[in-house]
C-alpha positions in Angstrom: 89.2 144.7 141.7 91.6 143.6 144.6 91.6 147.3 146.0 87.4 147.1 145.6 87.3 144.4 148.2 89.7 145.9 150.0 87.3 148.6 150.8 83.9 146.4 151.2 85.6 144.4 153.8 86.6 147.9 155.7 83.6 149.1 155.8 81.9 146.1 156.6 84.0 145.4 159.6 83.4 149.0 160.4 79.9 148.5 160.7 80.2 145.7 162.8 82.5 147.8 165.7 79.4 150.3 165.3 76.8 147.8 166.0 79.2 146.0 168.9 79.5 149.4 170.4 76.3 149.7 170.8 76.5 146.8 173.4 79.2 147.7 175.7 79.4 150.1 178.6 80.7 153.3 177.2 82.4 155.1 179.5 81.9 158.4 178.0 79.9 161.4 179.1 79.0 164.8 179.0 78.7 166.4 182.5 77.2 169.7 181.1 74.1 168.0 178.9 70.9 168.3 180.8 68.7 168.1 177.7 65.4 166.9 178.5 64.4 163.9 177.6 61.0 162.8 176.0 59.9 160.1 178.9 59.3 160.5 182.2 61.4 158.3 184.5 60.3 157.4 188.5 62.7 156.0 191.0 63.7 152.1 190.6 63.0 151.3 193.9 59.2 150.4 195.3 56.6 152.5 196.2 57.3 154.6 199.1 60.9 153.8 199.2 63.4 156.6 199.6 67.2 156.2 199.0 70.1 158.5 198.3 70.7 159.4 194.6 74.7 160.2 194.8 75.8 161.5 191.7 79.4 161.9 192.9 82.6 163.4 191.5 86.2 162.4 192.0 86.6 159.5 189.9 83.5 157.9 189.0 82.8 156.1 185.6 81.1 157.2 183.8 80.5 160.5 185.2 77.0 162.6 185.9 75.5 159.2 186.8 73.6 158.1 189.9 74.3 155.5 192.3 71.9 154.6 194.8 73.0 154.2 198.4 71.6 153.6 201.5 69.1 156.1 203.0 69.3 156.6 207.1 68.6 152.9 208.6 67.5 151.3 205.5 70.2 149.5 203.5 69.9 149.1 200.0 71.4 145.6 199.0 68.8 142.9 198.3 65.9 146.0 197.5 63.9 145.4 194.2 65.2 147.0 191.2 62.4 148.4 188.9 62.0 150.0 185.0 62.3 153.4 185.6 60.2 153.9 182.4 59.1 150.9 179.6 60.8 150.4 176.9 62.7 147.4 175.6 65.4 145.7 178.0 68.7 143.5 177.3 70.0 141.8 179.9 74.2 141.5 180.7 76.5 139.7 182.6 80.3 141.2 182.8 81.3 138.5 185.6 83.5 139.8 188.3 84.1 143.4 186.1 83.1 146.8 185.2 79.0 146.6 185.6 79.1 143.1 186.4 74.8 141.8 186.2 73.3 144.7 184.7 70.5 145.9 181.9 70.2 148.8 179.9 66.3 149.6 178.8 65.8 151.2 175.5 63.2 153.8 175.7 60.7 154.9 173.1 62.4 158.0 172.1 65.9 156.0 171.9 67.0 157.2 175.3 68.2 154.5 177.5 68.5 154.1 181.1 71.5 151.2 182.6 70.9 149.8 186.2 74.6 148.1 187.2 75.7 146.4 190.2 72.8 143.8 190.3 72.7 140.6 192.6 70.4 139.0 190.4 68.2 139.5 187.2 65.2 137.8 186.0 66.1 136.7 183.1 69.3 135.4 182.0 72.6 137.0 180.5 71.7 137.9 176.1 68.2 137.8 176.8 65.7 140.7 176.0 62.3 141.1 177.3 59.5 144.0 177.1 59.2 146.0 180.2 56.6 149.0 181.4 57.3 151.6 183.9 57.4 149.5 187.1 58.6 146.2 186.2 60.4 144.6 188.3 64.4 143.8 186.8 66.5 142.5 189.3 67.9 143.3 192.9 70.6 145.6 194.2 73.9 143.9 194.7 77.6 144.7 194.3 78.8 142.6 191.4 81.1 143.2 189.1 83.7 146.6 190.1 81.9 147.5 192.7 83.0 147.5 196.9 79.7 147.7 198.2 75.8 147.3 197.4 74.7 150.1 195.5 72.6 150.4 192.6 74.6 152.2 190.2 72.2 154.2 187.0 72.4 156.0 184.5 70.3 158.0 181.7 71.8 158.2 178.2 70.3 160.0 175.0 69.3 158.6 171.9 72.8 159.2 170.3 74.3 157.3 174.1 75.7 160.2 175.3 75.2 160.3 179.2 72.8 163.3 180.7 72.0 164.4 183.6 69.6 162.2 185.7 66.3 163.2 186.5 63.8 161.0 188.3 60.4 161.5 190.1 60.8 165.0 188.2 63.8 165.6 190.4 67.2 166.6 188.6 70.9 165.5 190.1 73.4 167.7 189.0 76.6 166.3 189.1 78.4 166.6 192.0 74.8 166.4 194.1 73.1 163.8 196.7 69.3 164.0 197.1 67.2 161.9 199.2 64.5 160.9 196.2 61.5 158.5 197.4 59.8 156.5 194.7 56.2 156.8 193.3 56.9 153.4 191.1 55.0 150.3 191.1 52.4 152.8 193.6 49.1 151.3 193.5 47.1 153.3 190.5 49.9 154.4 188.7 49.6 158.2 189.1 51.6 160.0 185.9 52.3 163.0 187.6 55.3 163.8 190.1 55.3 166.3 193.3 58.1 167.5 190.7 55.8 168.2 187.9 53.5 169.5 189.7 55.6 172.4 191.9 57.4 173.4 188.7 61.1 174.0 187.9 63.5 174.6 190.3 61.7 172.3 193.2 64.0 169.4 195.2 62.2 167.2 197.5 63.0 167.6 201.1 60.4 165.0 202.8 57.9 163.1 201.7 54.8 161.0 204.2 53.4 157.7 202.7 49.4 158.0 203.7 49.2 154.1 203.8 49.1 153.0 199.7 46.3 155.2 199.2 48.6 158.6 198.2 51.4 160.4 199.4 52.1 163.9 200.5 55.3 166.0 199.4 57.0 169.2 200.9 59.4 170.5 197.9 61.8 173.6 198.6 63.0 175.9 195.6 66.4 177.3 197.1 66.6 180.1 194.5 63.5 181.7 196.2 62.9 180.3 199.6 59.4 179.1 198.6 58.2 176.0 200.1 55.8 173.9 198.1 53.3 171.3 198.8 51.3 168.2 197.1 49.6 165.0 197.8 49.2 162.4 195.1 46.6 159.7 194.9 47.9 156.1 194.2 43.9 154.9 194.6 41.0 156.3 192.2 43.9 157.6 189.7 41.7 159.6 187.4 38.9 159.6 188.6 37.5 162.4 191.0 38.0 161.8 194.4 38.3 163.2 197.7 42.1 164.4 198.3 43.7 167.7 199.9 47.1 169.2 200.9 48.1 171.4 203.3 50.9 174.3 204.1 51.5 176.4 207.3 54.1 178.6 207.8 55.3 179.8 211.7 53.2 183.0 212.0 50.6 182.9 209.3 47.7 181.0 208.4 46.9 177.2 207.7 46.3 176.8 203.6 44.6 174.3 202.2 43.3 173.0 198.9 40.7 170.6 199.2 38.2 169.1 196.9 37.4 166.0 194.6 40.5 165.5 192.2 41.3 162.8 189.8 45.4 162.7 190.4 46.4 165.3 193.2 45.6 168.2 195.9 48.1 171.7 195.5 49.9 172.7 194.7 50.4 175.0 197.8 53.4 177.6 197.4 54.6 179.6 200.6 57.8 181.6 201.1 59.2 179.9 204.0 63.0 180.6 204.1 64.4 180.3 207.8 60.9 179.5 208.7 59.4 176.9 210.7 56.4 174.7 208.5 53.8 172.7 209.4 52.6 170.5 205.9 50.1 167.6 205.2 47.3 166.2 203.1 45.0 163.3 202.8 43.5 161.0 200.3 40.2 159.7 201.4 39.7 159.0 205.1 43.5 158.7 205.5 44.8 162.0 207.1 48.3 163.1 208.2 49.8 166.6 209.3 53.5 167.4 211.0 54.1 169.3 213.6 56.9 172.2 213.5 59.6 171.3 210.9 62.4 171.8 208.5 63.1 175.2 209.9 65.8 177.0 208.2 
């Protein structure tokens, strides 16, 4: 009997570490999983912001995560932090340590995302509160281990094994820094990415806000030189509206597609390696093209 409670009270306390586990920042990853994951995540910044996504090496932990650093003249500490995707967030406060104010949001396929580092939250330390794609979570800060404001995030499976970040239909190997501007909290809420929309093996070089009406992206596949173009609608998302996107490379023709589209124009796919482009779009009345650019 003695040696029957024995073992109920192991395997009660064993279940208890399980669920506690569950709650604390596992330093543990996989640097080789880039399994897909069921949701779609967008940048936690606002709409039309771009900032680096450093997914570094040499010492940080966990590794094959992202932190978010400043991008040219714009500094990062104090920016809104957004839900990359909804889902179900818990709010944390590790004081002057490890993540210091941070959240993880529990996705609906069990994935969950963790956004560390933050100044403040808006809600309060063992707290949990509902959240869609957008919502706003806190602000970038440098609490906790951290030496400077960043934003640090992360993308875990269902099982919480870390994976490799993909947002705005971008992916960030490890070891990689990409300049990644945000299409969340964008007026209209437009599901699709310039990432989606290009196809695999397309990184954002530049991006042009047209006002908050849409936006127009120049992609770049380095496998096969092609340059690729889109502009998304944040206004009228859904329904058919006027909307186009353009692609010129040095020596050849202007390409456009133009018409009445319900989410975006393109996309437009040119092989462009060491070549001078000119790129652009519109949504609406609101028009904008470059000149000469990203040559090489």
């Amino acid at each position: 009997m003695n040696h029957r409670l024995k073992r109920i009270a192991l395997l009660a306390a064993a279940l208890l570490a399980a669920a506690a586990a569950t709650f604390i920042p596992t330093l543990v990853s996989n640097a080789d999983d880039f399994s897909a994951q069921a949701v779609g995540h967008k940048s936690p910044f606002n709409c039309n912001k771009t900032f680096n996504a450093n997914n570094w090496t040499g010492g940080h932990n966990p590794s094959n995560t992202i932190d978010w650093q400043n991008y040219g003249s714009d500094t990062i500490g104090g920016e809104t932090v957004r839900a990359t995707a909804g889902g179900t967030a818990t709010f944390y406060d590790a004081g002057n340590t490890s993540y210091g104010k941070w959240i993880q949001i529990v996705h609906s396929d069990g994935s969950r995302t963790r956004y560390a580092h933050l100044a403040t939250m808006v809600q309060g330390a063992g707290t949990t509160k509902s959240v869609s794609q957008g919502t706003v979570i806190g602000t970038v800060g440098s609490t906790g281990g951290s030496d400077a404001p960043h934003l640090h995030y992360e993308q875990r499976n269902a099982s919480g094994s870390v994976v490799t970040p993909v947002v705005e239909g971008i992916q960030v190997p490890l070891g990689t820094k990409k300049a990644i501007t945000s299409s969340n909290g964008c007026s209209g809420g437009n599901p699709y990415t310039a990432g989606e929309v290009c196809g695999s093996g397309y990184s954002q070089i530049n991006q042009h806000a047209l006002g908050t009406v849409g936006a127009v992206f120049l992609m770049y596949n380095s496998s096969n030189g092609y340059n690729c173009v889109v502009t998304l609608k944040y206004t009228s998302v859904g329904t058919a509206s006027s909307v186009s996107t353009s692609l010129q490379v040095e020596g050849g023709t202007m390409t456009t597609d133009s018409g009445s589209f319900s989410y975006y124009a393109g996309p437009i796919r040119k092989s462009a390696a060491n070549d001078c482009v000119k790129w652009g779009g519109s949504v609406g009345s609101t028009t904008w093209l470059s000149g000469w650019s990203h040559c090489g």
